[in-house]
ChimeraX commands (.cxc) that place a marker at each C-alpha (Angstrom):
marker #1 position 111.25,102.86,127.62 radius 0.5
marker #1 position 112.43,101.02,124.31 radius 0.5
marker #1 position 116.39,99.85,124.18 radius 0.5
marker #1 position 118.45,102.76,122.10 radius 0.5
marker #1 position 120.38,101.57,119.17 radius 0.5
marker #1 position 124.02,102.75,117.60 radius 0.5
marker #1 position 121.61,105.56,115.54 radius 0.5
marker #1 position 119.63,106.83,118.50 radius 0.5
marker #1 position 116.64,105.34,117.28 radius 0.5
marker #1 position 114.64,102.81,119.87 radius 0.5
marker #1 position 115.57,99.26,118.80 radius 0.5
marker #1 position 112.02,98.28,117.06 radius 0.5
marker #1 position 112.22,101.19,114.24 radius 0.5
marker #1 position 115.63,99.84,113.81 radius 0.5
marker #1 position 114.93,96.11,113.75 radius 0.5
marker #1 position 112.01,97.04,111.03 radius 0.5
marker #1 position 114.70,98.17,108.89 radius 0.5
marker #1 position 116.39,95.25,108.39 radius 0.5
marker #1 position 114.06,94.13,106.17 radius 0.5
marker #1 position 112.78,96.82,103.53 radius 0.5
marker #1 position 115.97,96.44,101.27 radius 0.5
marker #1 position 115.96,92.66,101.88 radius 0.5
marker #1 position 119.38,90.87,102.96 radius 0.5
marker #1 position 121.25,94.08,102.00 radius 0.5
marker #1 position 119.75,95.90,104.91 radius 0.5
marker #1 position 120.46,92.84,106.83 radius 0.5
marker #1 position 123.81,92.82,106.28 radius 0.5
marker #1 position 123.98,96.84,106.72 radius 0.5
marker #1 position 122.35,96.54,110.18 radius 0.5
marker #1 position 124.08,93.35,111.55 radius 0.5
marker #1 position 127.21,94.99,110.26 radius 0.5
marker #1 position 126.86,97.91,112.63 radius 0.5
marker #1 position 124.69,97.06,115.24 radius 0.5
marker #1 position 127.26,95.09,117.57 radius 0.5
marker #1 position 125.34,95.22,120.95 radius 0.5
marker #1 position 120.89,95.08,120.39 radius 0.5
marker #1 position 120.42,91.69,120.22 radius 0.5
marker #1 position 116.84,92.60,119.26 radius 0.5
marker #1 position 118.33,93.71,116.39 radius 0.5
marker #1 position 120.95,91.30,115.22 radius 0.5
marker #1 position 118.16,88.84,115.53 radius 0.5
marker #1 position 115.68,90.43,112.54 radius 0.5
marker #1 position 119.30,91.48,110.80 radius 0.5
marker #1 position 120.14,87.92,110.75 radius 0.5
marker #1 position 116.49,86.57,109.82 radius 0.5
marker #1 position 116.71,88.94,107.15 radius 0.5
marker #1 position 119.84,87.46,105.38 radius 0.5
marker #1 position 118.42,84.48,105.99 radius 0.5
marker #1 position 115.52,84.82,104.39 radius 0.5
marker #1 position 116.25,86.93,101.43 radius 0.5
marker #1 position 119.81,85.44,100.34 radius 0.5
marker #1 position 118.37,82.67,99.16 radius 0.5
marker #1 position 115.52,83.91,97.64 radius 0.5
marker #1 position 117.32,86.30,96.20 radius 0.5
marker #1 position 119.49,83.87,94.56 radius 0.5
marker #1 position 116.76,81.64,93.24 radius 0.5
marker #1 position 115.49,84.33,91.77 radius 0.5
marker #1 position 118.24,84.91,90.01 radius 0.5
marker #1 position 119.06,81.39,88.67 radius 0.5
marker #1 position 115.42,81.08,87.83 radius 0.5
marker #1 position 115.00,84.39,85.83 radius 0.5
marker #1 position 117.79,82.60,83.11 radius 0.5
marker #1 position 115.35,79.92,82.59 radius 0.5
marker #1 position 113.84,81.72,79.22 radius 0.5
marker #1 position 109.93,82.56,79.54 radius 0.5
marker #1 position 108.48,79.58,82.28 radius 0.5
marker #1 position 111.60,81.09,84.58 radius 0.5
marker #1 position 110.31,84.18,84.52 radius 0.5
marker #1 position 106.57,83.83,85.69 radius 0.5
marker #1 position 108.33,81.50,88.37 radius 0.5
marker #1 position 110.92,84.96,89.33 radius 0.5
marker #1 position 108.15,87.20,88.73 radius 0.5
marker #1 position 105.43,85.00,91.46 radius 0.5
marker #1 position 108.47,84.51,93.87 radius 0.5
marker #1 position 109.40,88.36,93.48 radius 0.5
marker #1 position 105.40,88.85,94.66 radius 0.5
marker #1 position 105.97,86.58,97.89 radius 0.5
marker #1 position 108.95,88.50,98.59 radius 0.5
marker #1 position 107.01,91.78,98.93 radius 0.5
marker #1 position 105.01,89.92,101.05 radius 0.5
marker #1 position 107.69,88.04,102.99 radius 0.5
marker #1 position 108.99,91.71,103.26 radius 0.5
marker #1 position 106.20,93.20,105.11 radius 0.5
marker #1 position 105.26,90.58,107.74 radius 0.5
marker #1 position 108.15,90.64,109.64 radius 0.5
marker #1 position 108.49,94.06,109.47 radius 0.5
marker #1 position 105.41,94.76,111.08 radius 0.5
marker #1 position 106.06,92.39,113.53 radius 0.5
marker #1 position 109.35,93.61,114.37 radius 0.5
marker #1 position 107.68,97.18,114.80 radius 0.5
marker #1 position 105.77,96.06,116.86 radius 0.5
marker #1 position 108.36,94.58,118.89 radius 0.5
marker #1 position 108.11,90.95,118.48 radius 0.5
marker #1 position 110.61,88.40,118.22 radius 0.5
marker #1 position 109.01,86.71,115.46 radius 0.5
marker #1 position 110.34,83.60,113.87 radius 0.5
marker #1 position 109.99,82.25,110.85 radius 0.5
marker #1 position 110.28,78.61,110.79 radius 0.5
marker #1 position 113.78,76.80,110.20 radius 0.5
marker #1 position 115.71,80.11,110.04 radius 0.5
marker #1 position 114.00,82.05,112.69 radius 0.5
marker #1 position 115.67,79.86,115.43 radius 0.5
marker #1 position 118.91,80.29,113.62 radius 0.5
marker #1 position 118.76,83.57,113.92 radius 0.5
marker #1 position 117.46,83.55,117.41 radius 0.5
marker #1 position 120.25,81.06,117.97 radius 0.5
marker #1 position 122.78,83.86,116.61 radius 0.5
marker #1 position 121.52,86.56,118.51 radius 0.5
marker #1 position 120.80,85.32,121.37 radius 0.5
marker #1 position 123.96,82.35,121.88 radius 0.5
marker #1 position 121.64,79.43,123.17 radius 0.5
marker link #1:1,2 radius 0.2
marker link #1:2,3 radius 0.2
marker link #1:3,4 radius 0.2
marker link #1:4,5 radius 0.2
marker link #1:5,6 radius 0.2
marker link #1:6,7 radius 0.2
marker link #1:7,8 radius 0.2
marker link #1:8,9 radius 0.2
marker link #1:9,10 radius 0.2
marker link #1:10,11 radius 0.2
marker link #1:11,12 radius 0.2
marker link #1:12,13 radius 0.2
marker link #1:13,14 radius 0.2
marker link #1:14,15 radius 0.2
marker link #1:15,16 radius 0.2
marker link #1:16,17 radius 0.2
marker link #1:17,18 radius 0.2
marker link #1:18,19 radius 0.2
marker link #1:19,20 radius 0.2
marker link #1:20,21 radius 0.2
marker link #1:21,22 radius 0.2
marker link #1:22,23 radius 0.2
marker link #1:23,24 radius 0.2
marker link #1:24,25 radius 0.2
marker link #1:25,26 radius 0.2
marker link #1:26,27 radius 0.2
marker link #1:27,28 radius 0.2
marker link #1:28,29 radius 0.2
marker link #1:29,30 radius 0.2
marker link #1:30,31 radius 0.2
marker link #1:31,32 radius 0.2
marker link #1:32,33 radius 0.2
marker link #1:33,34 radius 0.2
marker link #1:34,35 radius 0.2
marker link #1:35,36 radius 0.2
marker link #1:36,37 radius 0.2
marker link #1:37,38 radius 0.2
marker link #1:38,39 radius 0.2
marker link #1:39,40 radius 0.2
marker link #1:40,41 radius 0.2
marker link #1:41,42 radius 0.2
marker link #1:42,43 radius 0.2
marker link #1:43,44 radius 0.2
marker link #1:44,45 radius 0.2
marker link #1:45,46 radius 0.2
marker link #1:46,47 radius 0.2
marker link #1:47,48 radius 0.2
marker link #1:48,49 radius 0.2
marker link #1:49,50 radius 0.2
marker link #1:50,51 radius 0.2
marker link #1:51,52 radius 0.2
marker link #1:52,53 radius 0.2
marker link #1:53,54 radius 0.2
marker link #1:54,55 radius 0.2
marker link #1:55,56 radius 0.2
marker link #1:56,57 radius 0.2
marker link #1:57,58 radius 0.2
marker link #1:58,59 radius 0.2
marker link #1:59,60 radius 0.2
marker link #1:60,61 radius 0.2
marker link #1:61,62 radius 0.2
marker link #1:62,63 radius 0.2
marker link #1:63,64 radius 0.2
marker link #1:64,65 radius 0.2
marker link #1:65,66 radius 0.2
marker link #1:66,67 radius 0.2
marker link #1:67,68 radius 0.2
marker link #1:68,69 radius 0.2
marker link #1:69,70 radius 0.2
marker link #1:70,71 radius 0.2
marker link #1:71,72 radius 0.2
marker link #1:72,73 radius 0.2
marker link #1:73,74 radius 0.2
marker link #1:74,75 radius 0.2
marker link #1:75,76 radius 0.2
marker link #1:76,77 radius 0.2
marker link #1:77,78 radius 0.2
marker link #1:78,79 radius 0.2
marker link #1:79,80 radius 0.2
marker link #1:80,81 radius 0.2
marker link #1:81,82 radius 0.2
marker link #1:82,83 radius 0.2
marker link #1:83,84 radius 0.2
marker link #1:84,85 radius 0.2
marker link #1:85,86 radius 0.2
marker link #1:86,87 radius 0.2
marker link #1:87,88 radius 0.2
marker link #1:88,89 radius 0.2
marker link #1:89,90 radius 0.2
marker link #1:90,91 radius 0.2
marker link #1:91,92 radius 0.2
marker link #1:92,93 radius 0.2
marker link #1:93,94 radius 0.2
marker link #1:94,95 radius 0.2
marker link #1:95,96 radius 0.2
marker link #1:96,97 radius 0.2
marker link #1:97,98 radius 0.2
marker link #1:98,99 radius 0.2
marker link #1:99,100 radius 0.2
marker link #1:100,101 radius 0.2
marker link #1:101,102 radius 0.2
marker link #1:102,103 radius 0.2
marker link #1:103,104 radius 0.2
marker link #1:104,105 radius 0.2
marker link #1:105,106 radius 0.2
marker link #1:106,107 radius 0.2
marker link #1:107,108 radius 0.2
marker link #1:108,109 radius 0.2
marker link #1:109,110 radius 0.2
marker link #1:110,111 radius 0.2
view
């Protein structure tokens, strides 16, 4: 029987969330989620991952024409970025990406 969440929901639909809306449904999920540590670990992978990548796309779409092939191919590989962890969350995983997976784990989990 999957772990219930603050919503009701079991806690892999929930992880999955974190990541549709990038590090704004991070942020919305490790905001209210206070015990699922399942959870708090994809909420916090998803900041992770899509703060700064957010960001550089953001500096990098100022840079006039060459900036904004480089926004437009890093906007591509966050759609991707997007729906790998996703799906593994769904399916329950604790997947990691490397460098701020384990900081995330590390969050989570308090080791």
């Amino acid at each position: 029987m999957p772990y219930k969440t603050f919503l009701g929901l079991p806690e892999n639909i929930v992880a999955a969330l974190c990541y549709p809306v990038g590090w704004l449904s991070g942020l919305f999920f490790l905001l209210l989620e206070r015990k699922n540590k399942f959870v708090r670990f994809h909420a916090m992978q998803s900041i992770l991952l899509f703060m700064p990548l957010a960001l550089f796309i953001f500096l990098v779409a100022w840079v006039p024409v060459l900036g904004w092939f480089i926004a437009d191919g890093a906007g591509m590989t966050a759609m991707l970025l997007i729906l790998i962890p996703m799906y593994m969350a769904f399916r329950g995983s604790k997947f990691k990406i490397p460098v701020i997976g384990q900081i995330a784990y590390n969050f989570a989990y308090g080791e």
